[in-house]
C-alpha positions, 0 to 999 in steps of 0.5 A: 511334588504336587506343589512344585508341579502345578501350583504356581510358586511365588515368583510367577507373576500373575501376567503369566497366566494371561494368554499368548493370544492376547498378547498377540492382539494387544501387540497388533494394535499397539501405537508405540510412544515414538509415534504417539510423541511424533503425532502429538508433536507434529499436531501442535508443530503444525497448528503453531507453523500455521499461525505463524505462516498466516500472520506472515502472509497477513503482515507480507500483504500489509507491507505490500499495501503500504508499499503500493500506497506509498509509491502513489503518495510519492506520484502525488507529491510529484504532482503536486510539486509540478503544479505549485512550480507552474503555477509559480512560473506563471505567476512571474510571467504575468508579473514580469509582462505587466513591467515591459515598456510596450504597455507604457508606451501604448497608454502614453501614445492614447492619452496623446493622439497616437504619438508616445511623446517620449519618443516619437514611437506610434501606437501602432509601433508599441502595439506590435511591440508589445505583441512581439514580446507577448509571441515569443512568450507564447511560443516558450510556454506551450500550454499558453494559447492565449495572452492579452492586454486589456486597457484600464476599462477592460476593453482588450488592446492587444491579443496573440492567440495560439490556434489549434494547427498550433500557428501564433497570430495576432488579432486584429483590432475589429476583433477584439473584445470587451472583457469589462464584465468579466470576473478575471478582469473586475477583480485584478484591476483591483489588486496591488503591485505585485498580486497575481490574480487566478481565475476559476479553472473552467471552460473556456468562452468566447462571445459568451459561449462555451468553446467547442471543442472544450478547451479548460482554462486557467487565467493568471492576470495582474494590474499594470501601473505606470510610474507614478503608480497609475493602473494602467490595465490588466495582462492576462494569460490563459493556460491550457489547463488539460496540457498543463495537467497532462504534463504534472502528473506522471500517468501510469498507464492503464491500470492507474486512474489519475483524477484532479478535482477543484476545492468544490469536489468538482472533476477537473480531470478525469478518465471519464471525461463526460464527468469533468467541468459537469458544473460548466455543463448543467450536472455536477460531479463530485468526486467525494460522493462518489469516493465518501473517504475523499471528503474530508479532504474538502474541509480547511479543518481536515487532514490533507492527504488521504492514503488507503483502500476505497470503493470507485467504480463498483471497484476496489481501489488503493488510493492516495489523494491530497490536496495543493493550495495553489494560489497565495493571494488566497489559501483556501483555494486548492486543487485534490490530485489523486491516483488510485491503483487496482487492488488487483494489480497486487494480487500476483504478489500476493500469490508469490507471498502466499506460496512461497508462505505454503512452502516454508511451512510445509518445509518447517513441517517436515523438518519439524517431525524429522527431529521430533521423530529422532528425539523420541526414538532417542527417549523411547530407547531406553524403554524399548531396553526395559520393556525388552528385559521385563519380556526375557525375565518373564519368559524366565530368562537371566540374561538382562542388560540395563547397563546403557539405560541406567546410566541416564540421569532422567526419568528413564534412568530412574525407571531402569534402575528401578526395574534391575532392583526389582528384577534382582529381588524376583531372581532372589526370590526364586532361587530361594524358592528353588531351595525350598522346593528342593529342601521339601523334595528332599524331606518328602524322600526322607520320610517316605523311607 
């Protein structure tokens, strides 16, 4: 009886000597497996969702730059474009000029005491032919403001001339000039049939001063020749070169800074206007010193075009330049036309890109640890049944039913079918202890009568 009363039998596990409180406490600070895997989970879910929202924003913000250089690359090639047809057209009008009758006729009258022993026609009469015609290429070419023909030794024969109220006039005899030493003359006189010779793009001079206001200049000049081959004098036609660049390059307002520098690095056009023609002014500006990536540029051997971030200015531009051969007699002049945009100008993009790459995150998060947290349920429940059956068969109660979790074919299954073996070898050991309990009761009775 003694036995049977205090000493714990065989089927008491030794679990059940702990106490109730403990068991309290243990549960007060329980973190169950469903939160454990959710935390775990979401942990890594949200390093990996990260990584790959930065590595989008990176890649969004390199798609972006490209496409920001790429539309300034296609501005340039439009520029460069323009300036090669112009330049081509200028080049046939010079051509085209140096062929029309005047110019024979004008030398024929000299050679002949005023009279063209051709037709009878004064010298008088081709000059204002030959201005005629010279007017009326001015007037459908707006960057012309001036066309000239001066005689085989340089001396001008006859000069239209655009003023700055935009009116066409033809200068008078006394005021002509003698361009003999000048380079634009020296070195078309010498050009073959055909060739077209471009000067320097400078300021413009006139009786060897610099023009005020400034007037930048280009001169397109070829040799006339008579029928029987005889050189007789150079056309020459001077272009605007500020309204021929104001017209190529498609200006894109004030957050985009277009600039055009010669062969040499010089500014020829420029926001800052105090920098352009400095070689014409007594200081040099080179725009690959202040832009060191342009300088490649400048070498034959280098690439011709340049595409991406630079330093101007004390800012950061995102810059396309490349370079325009523009003259056929010889290649290795060029011009540099660049445009440079703010790096700036992409920053509401950026902004759009890098929420929109919060909020898919966040988003993915959540959705994440919504189906992290129904999945371990799912997985937990079965533990959740064993760990309630091992709590009613310590209590001492029968009724357990694994009969949902054994059906699993995974871990959990195993475990359930592992703990109802066990659970039926506890109830038959305690029925057998019943039975020896009550043989010994029934023993002790028996002996004590």
């Amino acid at each position: 009886m003694a036995i049977s009363e205090t000493a714990p039998g065989p089927g008491k596990s030794a679990v059940s000597s702990v106490k109730p409180a403990l068991f309290e406490k243990a549960r007060g600070f329980r973190f169950g497996i469903v939160g454990q895997m959710v935390l775990s989970t979401a942990v890594v879910g949200a390093i990996v969702i990260a990584a790959l929202s930065i590595s989008m924003y990176r890649g969004g913000a390199d798609i972006l730059l490209q496409n920001e250089v790429g539309k300034l690359a296609g501005a340039t090639d439009v520029s460069a474009a323009r300036l090669n047809a112009r330049f081509s057209f200028y080049r046939a009008d010079a051509l085209f000029l140096s062929k029309t009758p005047p110019i024979q006729g004008i030398v024929r009258s000299a050679q002949n005491s005023g009279v063209d022993p051709v037709d009878g026609s004064t010298e008088s009469l081709w000059v204002g032919r030959l201005a005629t015609i010279f007017t009326a290429m001015i007037t459908s070419r707006p960057e012309f403001y001036q066309v000239r023909f001066l005689d085989d030794h340089g001396q001008e024969t006859v000069r239209v001339d655009r003023k700055s109220d935009g009116s066409i006039v033809q200068t008078p005899p006394d005021a002509l000039q003698d361009k003999s030493t000048h380079a634009y003359f020296v070195d078309s006189i010498a050009l073959s049939e055909g060739q077209v010779y471009i000067s320097t793009i400078n300021l413009n001079r006139e009786f060897g001063e610099i023009e005020v206001p400034h007037r930048p200049v280009v001169r397109f000049a070829t040799p006339a020749f008579s029928d029987n081959g005889d050189r007789l004098g150079v056309i020459v036609i001077n272009v605007d070169i500020q309204y021929l660049f104001d017209q190529v390059t498609p200006r894109g307002g004030g957050r985009i800074i277009d600039m055009i520098a010669n062969d040499q690095g010089d500014y020829l056009d420029t926001p800052d206007k105090g920098r352009a023609f400095g070689f014409d002014l007594g200081h040099r500006y080179l725009i690959q010193e202040e832009i060191p990536p342009f300088a490649p540029l400048f070498d034959m051997g280098g690439p011709d075009q340049y595409e991406g971030v630079v330093d101007y200015d004390s800012h950061r531009y995102v810059a396309s330049a490349r370079r325009v051969p523009f003259d056929p007699e010889n290649p290795q002049r060029f011009l540099v036309v660049t445009q440079m945009s703010p790096e700036g100008v992409m920053s509401g993009a950026l902004a759009e890109l890098r929420n929109n790459a919060v909020f898919l995150a966040l988003g993915l998060l959540v959705v994440s640890a919504i189906v992290i947290a129904w999945l371990a349920h799912r997985i937990a429940r079965p533990l959740h049944e064993v760990t309630a059956a091992a709590s009613t068969l310590a209590a001492g109660g029968k009724d357990i039913d694994l009969s949902n979790a054994i059906q699993r074919n995974d871990e959990t299954g195993e475990l359930a079918r592992a703990f109802t073996r066990m659970a039926t070898n506890v109830t038959e050991r305690e029925e057998e202890l019943m039975r020896s309990n009550q043989e010994l009761a029934q023993f002790a009775y028996v002996a004590s009568h």
